[in-house]
C-alpha positions in Angstrom: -7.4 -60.3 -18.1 -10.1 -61.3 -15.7 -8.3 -59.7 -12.8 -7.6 -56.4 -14.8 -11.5 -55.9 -15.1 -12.0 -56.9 -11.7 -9.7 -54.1 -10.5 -11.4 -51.9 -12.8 -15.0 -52.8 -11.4 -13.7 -52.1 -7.9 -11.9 -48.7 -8.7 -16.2 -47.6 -8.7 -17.0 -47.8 -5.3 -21.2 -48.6 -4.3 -21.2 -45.1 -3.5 -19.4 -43.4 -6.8 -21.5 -45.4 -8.9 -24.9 -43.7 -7.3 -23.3 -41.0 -7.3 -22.5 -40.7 -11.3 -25.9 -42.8 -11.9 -27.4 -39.6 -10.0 -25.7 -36.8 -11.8 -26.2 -39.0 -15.2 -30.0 -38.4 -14.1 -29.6 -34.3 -13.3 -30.9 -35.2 -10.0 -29.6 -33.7 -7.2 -29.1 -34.8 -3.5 -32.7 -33.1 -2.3 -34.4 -34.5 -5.2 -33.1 -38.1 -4.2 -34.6 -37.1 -0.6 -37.7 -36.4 -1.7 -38.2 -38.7 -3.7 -36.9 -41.6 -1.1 -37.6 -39.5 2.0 -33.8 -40.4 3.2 -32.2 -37.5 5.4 -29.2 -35.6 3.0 -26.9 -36.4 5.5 -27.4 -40.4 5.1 -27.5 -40.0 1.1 -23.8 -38.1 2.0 -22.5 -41.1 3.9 -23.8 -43.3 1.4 -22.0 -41.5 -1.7 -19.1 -41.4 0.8 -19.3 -44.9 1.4 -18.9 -43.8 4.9 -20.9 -46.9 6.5 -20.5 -46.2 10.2 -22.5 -43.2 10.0 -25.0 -44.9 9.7 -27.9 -45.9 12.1 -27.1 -50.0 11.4 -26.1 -52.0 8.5 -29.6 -53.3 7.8 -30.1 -49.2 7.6 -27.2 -48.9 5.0 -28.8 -51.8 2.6 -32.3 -50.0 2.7 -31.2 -46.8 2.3 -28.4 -48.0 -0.5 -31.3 -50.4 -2.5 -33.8 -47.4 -2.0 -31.1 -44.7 -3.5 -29.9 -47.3 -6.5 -33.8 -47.7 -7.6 -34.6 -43.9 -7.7 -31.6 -43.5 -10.1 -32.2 -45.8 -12.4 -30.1 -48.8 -10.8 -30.8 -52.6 -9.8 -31.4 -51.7 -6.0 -31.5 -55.6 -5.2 -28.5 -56.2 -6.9 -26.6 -53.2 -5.6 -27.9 -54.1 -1.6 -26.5 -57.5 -2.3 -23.2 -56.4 -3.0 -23.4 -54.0 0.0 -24.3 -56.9 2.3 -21.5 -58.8 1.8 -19.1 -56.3 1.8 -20.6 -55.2 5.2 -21.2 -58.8 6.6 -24.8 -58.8 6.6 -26.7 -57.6 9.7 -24.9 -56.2 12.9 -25.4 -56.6 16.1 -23.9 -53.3 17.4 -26.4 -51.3 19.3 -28.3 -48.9 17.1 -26.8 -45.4 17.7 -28.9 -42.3 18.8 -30.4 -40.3 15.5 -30.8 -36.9 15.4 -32.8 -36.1 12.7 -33.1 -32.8 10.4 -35.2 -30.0 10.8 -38.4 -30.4 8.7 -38.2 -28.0 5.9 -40.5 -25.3 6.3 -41.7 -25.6 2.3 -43.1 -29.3 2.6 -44.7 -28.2 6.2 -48.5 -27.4 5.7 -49.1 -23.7 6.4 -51.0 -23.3 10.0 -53.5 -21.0 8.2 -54.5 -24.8 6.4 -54.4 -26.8 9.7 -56.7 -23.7 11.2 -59.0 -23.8 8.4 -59.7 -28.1 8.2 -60.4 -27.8 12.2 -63.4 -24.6 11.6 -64.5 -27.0 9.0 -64.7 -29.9 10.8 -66.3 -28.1 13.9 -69.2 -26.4 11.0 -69.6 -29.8 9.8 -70.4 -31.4 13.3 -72.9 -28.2 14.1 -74.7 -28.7 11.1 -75.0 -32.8 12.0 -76.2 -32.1 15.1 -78.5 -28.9 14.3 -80.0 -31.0 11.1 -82.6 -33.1 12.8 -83.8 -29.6 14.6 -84.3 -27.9 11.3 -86.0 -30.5 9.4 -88.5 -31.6 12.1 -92.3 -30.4 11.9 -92.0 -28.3 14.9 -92.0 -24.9 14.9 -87.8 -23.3 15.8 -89.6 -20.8 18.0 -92.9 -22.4 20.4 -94.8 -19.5 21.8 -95.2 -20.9 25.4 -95.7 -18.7 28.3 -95.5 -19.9 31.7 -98.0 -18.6 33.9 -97.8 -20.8 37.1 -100.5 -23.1 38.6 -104.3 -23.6 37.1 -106.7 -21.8 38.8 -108.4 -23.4 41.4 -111.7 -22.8 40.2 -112.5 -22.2 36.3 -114.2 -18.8 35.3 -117.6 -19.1 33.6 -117.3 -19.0 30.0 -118.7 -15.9 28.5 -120.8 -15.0 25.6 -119.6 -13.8 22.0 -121.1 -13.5 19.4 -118.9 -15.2 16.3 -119.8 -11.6 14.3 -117.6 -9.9 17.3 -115.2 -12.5 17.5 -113.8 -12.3 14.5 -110.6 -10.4 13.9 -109.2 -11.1 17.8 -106.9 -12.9 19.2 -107.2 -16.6 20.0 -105.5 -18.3 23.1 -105.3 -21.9 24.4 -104.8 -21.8 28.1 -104.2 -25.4 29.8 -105.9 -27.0 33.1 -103.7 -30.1 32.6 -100.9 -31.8 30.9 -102.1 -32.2 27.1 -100.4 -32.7 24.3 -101.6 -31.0 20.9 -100.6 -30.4 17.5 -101.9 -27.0 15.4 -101.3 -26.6 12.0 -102.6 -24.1 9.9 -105.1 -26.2 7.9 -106.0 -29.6 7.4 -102.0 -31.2 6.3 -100.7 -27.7 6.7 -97.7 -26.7 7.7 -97.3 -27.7 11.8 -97.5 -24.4 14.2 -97.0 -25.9 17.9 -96.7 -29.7 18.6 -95.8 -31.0 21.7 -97.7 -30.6 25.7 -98.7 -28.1 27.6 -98.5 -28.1 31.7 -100.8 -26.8 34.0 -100.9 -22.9 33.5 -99.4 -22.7 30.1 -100.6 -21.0 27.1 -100.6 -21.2 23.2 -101.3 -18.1 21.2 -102.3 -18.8 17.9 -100.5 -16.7 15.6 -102.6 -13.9 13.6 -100.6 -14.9 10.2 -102.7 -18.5 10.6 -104.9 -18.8 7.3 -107.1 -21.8 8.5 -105.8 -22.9 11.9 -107.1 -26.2 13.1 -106.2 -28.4 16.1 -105.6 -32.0 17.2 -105.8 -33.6 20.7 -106.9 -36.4 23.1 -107.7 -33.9 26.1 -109.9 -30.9 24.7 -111.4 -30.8 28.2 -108.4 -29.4 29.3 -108.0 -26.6 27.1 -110.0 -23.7 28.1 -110.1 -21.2 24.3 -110.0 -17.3 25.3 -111.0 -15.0 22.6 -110.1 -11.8 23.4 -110.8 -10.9 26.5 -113.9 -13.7 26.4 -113.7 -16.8 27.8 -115.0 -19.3 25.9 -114.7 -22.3 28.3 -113.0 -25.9 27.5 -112.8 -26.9 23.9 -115.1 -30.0 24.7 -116.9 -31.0 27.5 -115.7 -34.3 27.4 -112.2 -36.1 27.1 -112.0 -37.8 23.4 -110.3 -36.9 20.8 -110.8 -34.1 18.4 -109.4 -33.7 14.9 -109.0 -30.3 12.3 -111.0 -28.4 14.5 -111.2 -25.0 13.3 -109.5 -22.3 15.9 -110.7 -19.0 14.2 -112.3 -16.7 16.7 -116.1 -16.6 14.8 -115.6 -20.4 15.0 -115.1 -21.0 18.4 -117.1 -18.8 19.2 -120.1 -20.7 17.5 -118.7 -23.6 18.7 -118.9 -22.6 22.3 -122.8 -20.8 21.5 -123.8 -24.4 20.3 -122.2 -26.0 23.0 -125.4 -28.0 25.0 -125.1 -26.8 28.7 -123.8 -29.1 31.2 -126.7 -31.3 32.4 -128.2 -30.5 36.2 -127.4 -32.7 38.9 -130.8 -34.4 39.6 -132.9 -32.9 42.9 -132.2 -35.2 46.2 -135.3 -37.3 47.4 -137.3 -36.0 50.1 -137.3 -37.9 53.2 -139.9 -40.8 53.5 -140.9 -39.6 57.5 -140.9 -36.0 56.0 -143.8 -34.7 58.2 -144.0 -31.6 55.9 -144.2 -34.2 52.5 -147.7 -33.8 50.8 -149.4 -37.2 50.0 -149.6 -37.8 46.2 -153.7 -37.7 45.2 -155.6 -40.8 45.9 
């Protein structure tokens, strides 16, 4: 009796029971594939029991455990049976495998591949251009270059601040200074950074309250119009929310102290020409 249900058990081969578990299932040999990412073809050989096809045997008792679990079956027990029918590992030489052509319905359109690399590329710009956007400094610095500092300053001229309102105001530096404008006290920031010898700063004719800072006001000659006013200050130090309106600086420069004299050289002791001071 035993041997009569033996025979029976062997008349349903590995691969016919798979087979009928997978039918049992409504499953078909691409949903097997999917599901277990084995080619067709070896999921063929499999059902077919046809073991040579294979790549090795230790490929034959993946691929049969995978197939047994997605249909329902003990895939360890199954790739037990299959290893001792087979002998457990080979040591034949793995044959070449030629794989199948990718089916064009899992494959990611190009049109998606295209579209993750644009976005990646806007992503980076806007990293990189993100500092430069934020920052107090003006996108746009009107700078002109106008070569080399004069060799000798022009004498500031007079203005009164009733005709300097309204015109334009200019910073024009001797030297390398740094400044920062903003238009008024913790205002927004119109220019900060250095000028070079030669280079110029107009301040724009939208600025409400435009004030300045710097170390160097010596070395920033302010032009109203077509008056020069002189240097900001006489003096290197540093100046703070000073006012760059054209009436201002132009009372600033009228109350400006002159420059002081150099003191008259000594006359001679042996002079002969010297008067004698009164007895």
């Amino acid at each position: 009796m035993v041997e009569e249900e033996q025979g029976q058990f062997d008349i349903v081969s590995i691969g016919e029971r798979l087979r009928l578990a997978r039918e049992a299932k409504s499953m078909s040999l691409d949903d097997i594939a999917n599901r277990t990412r084995i080619p067709i073809r070896h999921l063929q050989h499999i059902e077919n029991e046809d073991w040579e096809a294979l790549p090795a045997v230790t490929y034959a008792i993946g691929f049969t455990r995978n197939y047994a679990n997605a249909v329902g079956l003990d895939g360890a027990e199954i790739a037990g049976q299959l290893r001792e029918r087979l002998g457990g590992p080979s040591n034949r030489a793995p044959t070449t495998q030629y794989y199948e052509q990718a089916d064009p319905a899992r494959v990611p359109p190009r049109s998606l591949a295209i579209g993750a690399a644009l976005l990646a590329i806007v992503l980076a710009a806007a990293y990189f251009l993100w500092p430069a956007a934020t920052s107090d400094s003006p996108a746009e610095v009107p700078v002109l270059e106008t070569g080399a500092a004069p060799a000798a300053a022009p004498a500031p001229a007079a203005i009164t601040p009733q005709a300097a309102a309204g015109q334009a105001v200019t910073l024009t530096a001797a030297g390398e200074v740094w400044l920062r404008i903003s238009d008024g006290a913790g205002g927004p920031v119109l220019f900060s950074g250095s000028l070079g010898p030669g280079q110029t700063f107009a301040v724009p004719a939208t600025a409400q309250r435009p004030v300045i800072r710097t170390g160097r006001p010596n070395l920033l000659r302010a032009s109203v119009g077509a008056s020069d006013l002189g240097p900001l200050d006489p003096v290197e130090r540093t100046i703070d929310n000073v006012s760059l309106l054209p009436q201002d600086l132009a009372a600033r420069a009228g109350a400006a102290p002159p420059a002081p004299a150099p003191p008259p050289a000594p006359a001679p002791a042996n002079n002969p020409l010297s008067v004698p001071a009164p007895q």
